[in-house]
KOLVO-896278 format. One record per residue (C-alpha): residue in three letters; x, y, z. Coordinates in steps of 0.001 Angstrom, whole numbers, plus 500000, padded with zeros to 6 digits. Layout:
<nodes>
ALAXYZ
...
</nodes>
This chain:
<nodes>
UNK694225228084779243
UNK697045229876777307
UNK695144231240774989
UNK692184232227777482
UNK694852234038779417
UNK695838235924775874
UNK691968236974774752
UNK691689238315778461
UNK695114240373778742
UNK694446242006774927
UNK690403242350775688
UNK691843244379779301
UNK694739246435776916
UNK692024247106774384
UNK689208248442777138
UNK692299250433778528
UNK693333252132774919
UNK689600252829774238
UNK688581254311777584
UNK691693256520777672
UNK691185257995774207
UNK686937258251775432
UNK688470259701778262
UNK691053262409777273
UNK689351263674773922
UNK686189264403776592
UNK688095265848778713
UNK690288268132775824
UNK686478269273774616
UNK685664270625778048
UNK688166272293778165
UNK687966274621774889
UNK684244275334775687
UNK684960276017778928
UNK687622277907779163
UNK690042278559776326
UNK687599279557773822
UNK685767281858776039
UNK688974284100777090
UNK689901284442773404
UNK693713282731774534
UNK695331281557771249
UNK696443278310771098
UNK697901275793767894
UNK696442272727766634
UNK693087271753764934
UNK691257274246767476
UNK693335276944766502
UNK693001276440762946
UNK689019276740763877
UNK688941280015766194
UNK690918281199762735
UNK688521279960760216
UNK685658281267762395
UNK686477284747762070
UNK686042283996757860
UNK683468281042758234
UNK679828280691759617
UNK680199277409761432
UNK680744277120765258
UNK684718276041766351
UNK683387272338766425
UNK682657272024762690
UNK685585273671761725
UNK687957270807763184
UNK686050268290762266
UNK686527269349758737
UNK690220270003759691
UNK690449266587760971
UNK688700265024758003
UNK690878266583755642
UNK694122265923757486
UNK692842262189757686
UNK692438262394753931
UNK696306263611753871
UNK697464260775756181
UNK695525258101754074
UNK696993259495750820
UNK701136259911752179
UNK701099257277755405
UNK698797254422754917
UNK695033253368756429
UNK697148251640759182
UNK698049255391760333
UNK693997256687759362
UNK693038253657761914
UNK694814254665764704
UNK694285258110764426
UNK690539258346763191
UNK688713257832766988
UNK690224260875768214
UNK689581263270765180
UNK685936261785765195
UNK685772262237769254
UNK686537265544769695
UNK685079267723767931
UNK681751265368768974
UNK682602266037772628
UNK683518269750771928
UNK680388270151770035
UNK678798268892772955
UNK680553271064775690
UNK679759273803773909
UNK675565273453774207
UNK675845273307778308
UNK674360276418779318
UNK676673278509781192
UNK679996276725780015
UNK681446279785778601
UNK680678281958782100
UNK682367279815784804
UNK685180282168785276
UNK685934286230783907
UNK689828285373784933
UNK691423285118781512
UNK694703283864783666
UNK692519281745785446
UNK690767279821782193
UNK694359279914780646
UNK696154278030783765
UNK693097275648784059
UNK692891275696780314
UNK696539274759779992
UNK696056272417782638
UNK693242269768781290
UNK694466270170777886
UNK697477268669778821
UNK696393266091780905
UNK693600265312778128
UNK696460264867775270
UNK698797263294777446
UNK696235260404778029
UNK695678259824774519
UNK698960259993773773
UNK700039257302776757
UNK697908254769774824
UNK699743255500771295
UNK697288257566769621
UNK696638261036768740
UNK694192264153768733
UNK694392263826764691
UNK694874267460763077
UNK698033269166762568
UNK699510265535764468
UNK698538264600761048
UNK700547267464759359
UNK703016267218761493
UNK704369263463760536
UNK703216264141756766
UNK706293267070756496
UNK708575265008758435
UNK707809262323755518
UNK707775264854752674
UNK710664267220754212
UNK712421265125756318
UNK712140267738759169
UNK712412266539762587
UNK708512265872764034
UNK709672268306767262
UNK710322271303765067
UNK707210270701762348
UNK704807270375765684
UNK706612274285766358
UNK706343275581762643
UNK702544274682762426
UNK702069275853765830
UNK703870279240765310
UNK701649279530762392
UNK698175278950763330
UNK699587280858766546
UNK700866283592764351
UNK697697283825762630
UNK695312284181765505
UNK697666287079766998
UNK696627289154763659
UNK693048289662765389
UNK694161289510769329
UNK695168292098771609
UNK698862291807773289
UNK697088290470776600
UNK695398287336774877
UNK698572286560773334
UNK700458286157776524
UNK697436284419778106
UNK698253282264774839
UNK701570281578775918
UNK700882280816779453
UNK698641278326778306
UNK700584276625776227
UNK703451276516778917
UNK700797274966781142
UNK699704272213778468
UNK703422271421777805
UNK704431270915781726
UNK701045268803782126
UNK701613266604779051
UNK704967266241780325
UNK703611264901783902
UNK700905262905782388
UNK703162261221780130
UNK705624259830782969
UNK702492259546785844
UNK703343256636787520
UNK706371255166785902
UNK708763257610787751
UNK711129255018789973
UNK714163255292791888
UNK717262253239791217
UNK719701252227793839
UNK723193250996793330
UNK725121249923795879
UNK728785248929796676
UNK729558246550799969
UNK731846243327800856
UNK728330242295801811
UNK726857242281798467
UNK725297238609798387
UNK723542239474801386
UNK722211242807800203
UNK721122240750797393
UNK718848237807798581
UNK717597240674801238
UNK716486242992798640
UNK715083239791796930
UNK712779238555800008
UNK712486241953802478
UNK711665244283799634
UNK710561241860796826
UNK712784244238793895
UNK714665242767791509
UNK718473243317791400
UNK720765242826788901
UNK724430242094790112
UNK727212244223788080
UNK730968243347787889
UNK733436246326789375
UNK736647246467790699
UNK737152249043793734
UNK739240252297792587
UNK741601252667795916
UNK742391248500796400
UNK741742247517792975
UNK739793244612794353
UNK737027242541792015
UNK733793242988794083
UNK729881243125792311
UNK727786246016792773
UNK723921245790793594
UNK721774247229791054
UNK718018247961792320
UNK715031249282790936
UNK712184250351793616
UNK709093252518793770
UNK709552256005795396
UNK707803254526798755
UNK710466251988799472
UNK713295253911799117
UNK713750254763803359
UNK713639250885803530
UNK715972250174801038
UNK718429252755802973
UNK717735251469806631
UNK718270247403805277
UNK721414248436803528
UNK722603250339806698
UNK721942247433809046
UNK723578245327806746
UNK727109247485806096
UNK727148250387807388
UNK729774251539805381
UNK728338250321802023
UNK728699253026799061
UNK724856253852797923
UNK724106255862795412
UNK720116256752794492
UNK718905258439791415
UNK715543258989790262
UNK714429257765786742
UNK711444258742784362
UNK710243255304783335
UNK711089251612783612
UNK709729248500781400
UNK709999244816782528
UNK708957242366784603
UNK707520243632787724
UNK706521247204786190
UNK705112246822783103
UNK705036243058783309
UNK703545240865785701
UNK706051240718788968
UNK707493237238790332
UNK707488236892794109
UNK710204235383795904
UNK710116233724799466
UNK712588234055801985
UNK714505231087802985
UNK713905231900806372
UNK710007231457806434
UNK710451227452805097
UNK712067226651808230
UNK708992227578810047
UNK707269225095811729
</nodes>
């Protein structure tokens, strides 16, 4: 049964990583046909290494990164291992399929004139579409690739090699664009960065609730049974009495935060609470499999 249980949890994990990456590298190849390569915004990565290349190259924008991609797989299989090529190799395949694709729907390129428009939008699903491949560990491929192979080679920091290549490529592009597609440029990318940013925390953001009271034992088994959170009970000593007393240490989602407030108020109304909101949290009952506890009260039902 135990190892039934297993096959099933890693066969659900496994559909979950694949339909993400299916998922975000569509989406990310929408977006550049729809709306990024039609204003002319510049942009970094693979795509921009393409829109440079294609002012040199015959090939349409999707053949250029897929030889970008191949060739910085061949640099990742040389300096980081096949484990790395494996992980990496849906995504540089995928995208420049799906942008290929994107890119033969008639009327793609004409579904706004805004350039701000088709840079926020732009900005927008780019960053959602990365951030979902990213949630599941992988990559887009490309400069990614670059990136960690001059962190290995350099020992550079992978934050400021993602800026160097970017400024680059970036740099490069500006040589043939007018002032107003480089700011559209920038916009974008400030878009992508914020969306990533959301994407990459969506639905892990929780609030944490720490509380000081006499009543603490109480406050316990209630947020135990009434709000079914775990609590973890921390050792403190009061600053005016100098008394040993435990605080109650709480983790809940955003939506039962007003309870949490009203049970601790009918319980002490002079309790100390303090609530702070916190990007992510791993364990049981969040990214684990929660345990349920019963209240006491509802055994001595008849």
């Amino acid at each position: 049964m135990g190892k039934i249980g297993y096959s099933t949890r890693r066969f659900k994990k496994m559909a979950e990583v694949c339909s993400a990456i299916l998922a975000g590298n569509m989406l990310l190849g929408f977006a550049v046909a729809a709306f990024i390569l039609p204003s002319g915004a510049i942009m970094g990565g693979a795509t921009g290494i393409g829109i440079v290349l294609g002012k040199v190259i015959p090939l349409d924008t999707a053949g250029i990164v897929l030889g970008v991609n191949l060739m910085a797989l061949a640099l990742g299989w040389a300096v980081l291992g096949w484990r790395f090529v494996l992980a990496t190799i849906a995504s540089s395949l995928l995208y420049p399929f799906f942008l290929g694709a994107a890119q033969r729907i008639p009327g793609i390129d004409r579904l706004t004139e805004d350039p701000l428009l088709a840079a926020l939008l732009g900005g927008g699903m780019v960053g959602i579409a990365v951030g979902l491949v990213m949630r599941v560990g992988s990559s887009t491929g490309g400069t990614d690739v670059v990136n960690l192979v001059l962190h290995k080679w350099i020992h550079i920091p992978v934050s400021v090699a993602v800026y160097l290549t970017d400024i680059v490529i970036m740099g490069a592009q500006a040589l043939f664009s007018d002032p107003e597609q480089i700011l559209y440029g920038v916009v974008l990318l400030v878009v992508e960065t914020i969306a990533l940013d959301r994407v990459m925390l969506l639905g892990q953001s929780q609030i944490q609730i720490f509380v000081v009271s006499g009543k603490y034992e109480e406050i316990r088994q209630k947020c135990l049974t009434d709000l079914q959170a775990g609590t973890t009970m921390v050792q403190i000593e009061t600053g005016r009495t100098r008394t040993p007393q435990r605080g109650v240490l709480c983790v809940i989602p955003p939506r039962k935060l007003y309870a949490a407030q009203s049970l601790v108020q009918s319980i002490d109304p002079n309790a100390f609470l303090t609530i702070t909101q916190i990007k992510e949290v791993r364990g049981q009952g969040f990214s684990r499999e929660r345990i349920y506890v019963e209240s006491p009260e509802r055994h001595n039902q008849p």
